[in-house]
N, C-alpha and C positions, 0 to 999 in steps of 0.2 A: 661784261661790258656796261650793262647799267649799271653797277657797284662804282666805276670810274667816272661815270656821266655825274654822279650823285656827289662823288668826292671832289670833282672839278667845281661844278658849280657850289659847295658847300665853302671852299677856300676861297673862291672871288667875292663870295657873300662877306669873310672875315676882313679880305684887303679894303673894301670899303666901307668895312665897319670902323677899321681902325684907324683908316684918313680921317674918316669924321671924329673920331675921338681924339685922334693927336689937332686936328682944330681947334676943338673944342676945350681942350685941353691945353695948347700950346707948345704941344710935344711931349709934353709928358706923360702920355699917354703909349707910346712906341713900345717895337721890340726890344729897343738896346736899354729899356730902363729894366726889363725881366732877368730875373738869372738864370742861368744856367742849367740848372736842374729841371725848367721848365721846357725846357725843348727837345728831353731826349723823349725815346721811342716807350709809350703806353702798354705796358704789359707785352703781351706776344700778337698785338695785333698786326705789327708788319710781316710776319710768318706766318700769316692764316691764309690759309689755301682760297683762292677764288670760285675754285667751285666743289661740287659735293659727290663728287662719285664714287662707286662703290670700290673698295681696296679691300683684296683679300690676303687672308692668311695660312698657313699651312698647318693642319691638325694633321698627327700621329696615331692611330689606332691601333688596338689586336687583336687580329679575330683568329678564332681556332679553323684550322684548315686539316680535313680528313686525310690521311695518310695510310697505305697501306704498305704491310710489309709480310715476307715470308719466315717461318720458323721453323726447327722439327718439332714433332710430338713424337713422347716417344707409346706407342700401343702395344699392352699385352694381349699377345694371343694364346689361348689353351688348348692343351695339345694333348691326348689320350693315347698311351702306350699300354701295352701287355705285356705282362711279364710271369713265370712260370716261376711257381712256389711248390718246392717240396715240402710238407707235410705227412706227419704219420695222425692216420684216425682209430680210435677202438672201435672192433666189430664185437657186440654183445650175441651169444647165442645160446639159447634155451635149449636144454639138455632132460632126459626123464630116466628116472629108473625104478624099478617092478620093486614094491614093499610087502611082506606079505606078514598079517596079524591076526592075533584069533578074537574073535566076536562074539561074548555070550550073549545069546538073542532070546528074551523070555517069548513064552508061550504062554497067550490068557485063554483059559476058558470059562464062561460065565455057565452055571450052574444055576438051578431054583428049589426052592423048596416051600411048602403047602402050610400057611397059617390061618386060624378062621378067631376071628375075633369079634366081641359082640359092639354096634356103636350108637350111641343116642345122638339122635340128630332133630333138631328143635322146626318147631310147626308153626308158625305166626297166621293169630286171624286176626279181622279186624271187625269189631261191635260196636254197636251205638246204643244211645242212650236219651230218650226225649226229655229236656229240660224246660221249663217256663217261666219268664219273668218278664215282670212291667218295666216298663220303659216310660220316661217323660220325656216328651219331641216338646222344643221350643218355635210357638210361629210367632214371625215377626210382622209390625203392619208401620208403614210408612204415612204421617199422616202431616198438613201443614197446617200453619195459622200467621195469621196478617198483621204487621208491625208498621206504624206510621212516623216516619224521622223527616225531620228537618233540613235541608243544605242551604248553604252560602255560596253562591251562582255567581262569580266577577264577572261584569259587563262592564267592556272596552270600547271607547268611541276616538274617532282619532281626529283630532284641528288642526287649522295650518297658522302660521303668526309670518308677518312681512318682516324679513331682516335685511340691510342697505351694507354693501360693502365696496372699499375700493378694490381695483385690477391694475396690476402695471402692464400693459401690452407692447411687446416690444416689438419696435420697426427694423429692420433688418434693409440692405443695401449694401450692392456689389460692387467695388470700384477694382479697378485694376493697374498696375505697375509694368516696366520694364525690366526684367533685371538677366544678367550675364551673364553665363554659364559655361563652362568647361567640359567637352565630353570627349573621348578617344578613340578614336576607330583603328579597330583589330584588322592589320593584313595578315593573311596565312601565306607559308611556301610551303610546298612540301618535295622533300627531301627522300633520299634511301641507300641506307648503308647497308654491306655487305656480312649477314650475323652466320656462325658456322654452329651446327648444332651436331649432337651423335645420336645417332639412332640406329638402337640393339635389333639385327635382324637373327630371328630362331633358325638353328640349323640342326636336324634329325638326324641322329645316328641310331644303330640297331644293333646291342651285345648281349652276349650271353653272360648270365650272373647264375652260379649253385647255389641253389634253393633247399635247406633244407629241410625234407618235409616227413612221412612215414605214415604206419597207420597201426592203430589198436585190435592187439588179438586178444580173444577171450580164452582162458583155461579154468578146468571145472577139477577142484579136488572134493574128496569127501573127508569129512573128520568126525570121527565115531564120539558119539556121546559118554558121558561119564557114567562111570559104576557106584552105585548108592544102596546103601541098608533100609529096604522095608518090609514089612509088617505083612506078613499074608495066610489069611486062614491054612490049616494042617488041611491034605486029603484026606487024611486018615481021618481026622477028627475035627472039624469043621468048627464047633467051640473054642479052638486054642488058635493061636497066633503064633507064625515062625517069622524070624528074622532073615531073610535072605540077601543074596549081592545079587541086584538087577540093573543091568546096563541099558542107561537112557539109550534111547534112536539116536544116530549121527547126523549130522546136515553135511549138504553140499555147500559148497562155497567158489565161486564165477568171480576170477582176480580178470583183467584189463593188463595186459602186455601190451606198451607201446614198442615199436619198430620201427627204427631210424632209418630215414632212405635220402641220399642226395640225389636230385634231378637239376637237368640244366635247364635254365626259364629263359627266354627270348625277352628283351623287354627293347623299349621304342624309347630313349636317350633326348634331350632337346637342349641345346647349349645357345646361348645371346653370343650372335659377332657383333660387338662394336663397327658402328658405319657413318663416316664423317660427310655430311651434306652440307650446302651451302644455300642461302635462301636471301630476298631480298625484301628490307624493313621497311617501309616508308614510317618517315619523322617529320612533325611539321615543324616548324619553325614561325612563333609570329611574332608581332614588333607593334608597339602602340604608336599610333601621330596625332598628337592634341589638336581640339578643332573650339573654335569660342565662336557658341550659339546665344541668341537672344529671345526670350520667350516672356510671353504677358503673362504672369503670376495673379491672381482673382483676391480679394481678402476682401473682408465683410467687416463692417461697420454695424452698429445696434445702437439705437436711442428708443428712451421707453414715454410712452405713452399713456398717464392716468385715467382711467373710465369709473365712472360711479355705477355701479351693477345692484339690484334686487331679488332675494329669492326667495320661495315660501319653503318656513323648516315645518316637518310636521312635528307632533306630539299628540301623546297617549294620554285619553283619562277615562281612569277607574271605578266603578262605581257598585259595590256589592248587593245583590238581587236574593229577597230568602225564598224560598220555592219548598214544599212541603213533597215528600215522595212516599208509596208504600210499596212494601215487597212482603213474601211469604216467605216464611222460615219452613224449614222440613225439620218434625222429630219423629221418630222410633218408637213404638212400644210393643211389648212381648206378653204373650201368653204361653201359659205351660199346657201340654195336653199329653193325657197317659193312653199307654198302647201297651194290649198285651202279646208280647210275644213265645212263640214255640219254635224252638228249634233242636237238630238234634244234634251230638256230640258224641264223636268217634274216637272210641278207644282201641289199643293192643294187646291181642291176650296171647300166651305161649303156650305151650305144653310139648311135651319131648315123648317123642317114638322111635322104640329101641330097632335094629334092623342087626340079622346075622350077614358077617360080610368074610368070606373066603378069598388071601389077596396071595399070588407068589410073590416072596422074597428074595430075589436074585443074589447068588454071594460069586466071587469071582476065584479059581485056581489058576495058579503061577506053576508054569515049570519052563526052566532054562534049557536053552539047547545050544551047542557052542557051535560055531561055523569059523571057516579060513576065509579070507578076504585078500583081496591083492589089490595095490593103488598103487600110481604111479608121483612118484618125488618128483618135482620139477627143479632143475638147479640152473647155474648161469656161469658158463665162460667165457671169457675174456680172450680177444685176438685182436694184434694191433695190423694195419693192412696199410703199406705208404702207396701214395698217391700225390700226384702233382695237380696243380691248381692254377687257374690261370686269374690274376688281380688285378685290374684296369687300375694305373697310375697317370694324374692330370698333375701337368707341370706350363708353366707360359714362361713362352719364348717372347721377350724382347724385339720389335722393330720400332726405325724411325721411319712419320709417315710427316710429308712437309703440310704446314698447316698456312692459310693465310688470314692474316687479323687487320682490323683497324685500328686506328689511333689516333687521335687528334694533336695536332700541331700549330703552336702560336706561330702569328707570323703578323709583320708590320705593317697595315697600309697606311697609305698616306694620301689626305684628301684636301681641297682647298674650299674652306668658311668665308664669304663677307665676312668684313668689318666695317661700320661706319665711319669715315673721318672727321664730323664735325660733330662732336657730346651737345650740341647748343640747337642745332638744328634737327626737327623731326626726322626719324627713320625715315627713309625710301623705302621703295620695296624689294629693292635687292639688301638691305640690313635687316629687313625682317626673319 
């Protein structure tokens, strides 16, 4: 309304401008002396809206939207059967039988006989002997004497001298600004989807498994020693040497027989069931909204400031001082002094004293004696003995189990934006 108040009286202002001009003018100043051109419509301003209110538009968006749906799974199960196995096993069994051998088994007898024989056996004394001789001992005597030397003694005095310099000191000042800033504030939602997860529960079963197991028997044979050629005084005549055949001692010998035994063991089985659960996730979701703050910002200015300042520097001076010093030196000197000594010295003397000595000389006689013997052979046969066997077979069986999942799903909304209608005119607040 006041757009046309404005335009009313804007056009009555030009009719009587232009009476006065066609006046003043004599008419030629009028509309009919204009062309044509001049009168039509000025851009798009007879089409502009009178007033400014907010006109909206229609935005399109897509936002994922959760979806759920059912499927099968398909899950293995395992499955424990028994099943019977013929089988043949070898039974090993230890068998003996009576050997019977003959044994020459010597016979010692240790004999003596009476020899006297004469022996020197040596006597150790020990003598002394008194000897004398001089000796020179060295004594020593520590004695000093007084030496006077010179030093060169530096004496340090320290003065101070006035030195003048300038300082720039600088002035410092805080002034402050306006300035505009951008910051976004976080909303959260939070959300919760449906997550399926498995989880292995243990399940105990109890079977019999053959074990095989046995135990070690000990068997003791004997095995006679070897027959060998030796050397052994005559009874008859004790001087001479006969060669005979003398059968070593045998040893026993302890062999280890292991003995195979199957037993049934009990044993305690633990298998994982797969087990489908379902649980629920909370999800946040957040979304930034710009916010335009204003804040005083500080910044510092510096102007410098000349000062004439003074300060005392010191310094060193030297001046060398002669100073006379004495000390004592230490020397050494030695005299000889003779001493006579006695001392005695110990010799070894031997001599050998004869002794009759009457000793027996043991000789030894051999005689053989034959003897029977009986030991028993151990042998080993062979028996095969069938038997059936029972062998746990695991095989999974196939089922479907239905499972439920999510899934996201695009979908269209559709929402209504302001728009302003006048580009020339500031935003309202529904354009903002």
């Amino acid at each position: 309304m006041r757009r046309l108040m404005v335009g009313a009286a804007a056009a009555v202002t030009v009719l009587l401008n232009s009476g006065l001009l066609m006046a003043g003018l004599c008419g030629a100043g009028s509309f009919a002396s204009c062309p044509a051109q001049a009168c039509n419509e000025c851009g798009d301003f007879a089409a502009a809206k009178c007033d400014c209110c907010p006109q909206y538009r229609t935005v399109t968006e897509v936002v994922m939207e959760q979806q759920q749906y059912t499927c099968m799974k398909t899950v293995y199960d395992q499955c424990t059967e028994t099943v019977p196995v013929q089988c043949v096993r070898n039974v090993y069994d230890t068998c003996y039988r009576d050997e019977c051998y003959t044994v020459c088994k010597p016979v010692y007898e240790t004999k003596y006989r009476c020899i006297q024989q004469k022996i020197s056996k040596p006597v150790m004394e020990t003598c002394y002997r008194t000897v004398t001789c001089n000796v020179r001992k060295p004594c020593y005597k520590t004695c000093y004497r007084d030496v006077c030397y010179n030093i060169c003694k530096p004496c340090y005095k320290t003065c101070y001298r006035t030195v003048c310099y300038k300082v720039c000191k600088p002035c410092y000042k805080t002034c402050y600004r306006d300035e505009c800033y951008t910051t976004w504030k976080t909303e959260s939602q939070t959300c919760y989807r449906d997550v399926c997860y498995t989880v292995c529960r243990p399940v105990t079963e109890t079977r019999y498994v053959d074990v095989c197991c046995g135990e070690w028997k000990t068997t003791t044979r004997h095995i006679p020693g070897p027959v060998v050629t030796k050397c052994v005084p005559d009874p008859c005549n004790p001087c001479c040497m006969v060669q005979t055949q003398v059968q070593c001692p045998g040893r026993t010998v302890c062999c280890r027989v292991w003995c195979p035994k199957v037993v049934k063991k009990q044993i305690q089985c633990t298998r994982m069931v797969p087990e489908v659960c379902h649980k629920k996730v909370p999800y946040t979701v957040c979304r930034r909204i710009p916010q335009t703050c204003t804040r005083r910002v500080p910044y510092t200015t510096c102007s410098f400031t000349t000062e004439t300042c003074s300060k005392q520097v010191p310094y060193t001076v030297c001046s060398m001082v002669t100073e006379t010093c004495r000390k004592r030196i230490p020397y050494t000197t030695c005299t000889w002094t003779n001493h006579c000594v006695t001392k005695k010295i110990p010799y070894t003397r031997c001599r050998m004293e004869t002794h009759c000595v009457t000793k027996k000389i043991p000789y030894t006689c051999c005689r053989m004696v034959k003897q029977t013997c009986t030991r028993k052979v151990p042998y080993t046969t062979c028996r095969q003995v069938c038997e059936t066997r029972m062998t746990t077979r695991t095989k999974c069986v196939p089922r479907q189990v239905p499972v439920t999942m999510t899934r996201c799903v695009p979908r269209l909304v559709c929402r209504k934006v302001p728009v302003c209608c006048d580009p020339c005119v500031p935003a309202c607040d529904g354009c903002k």
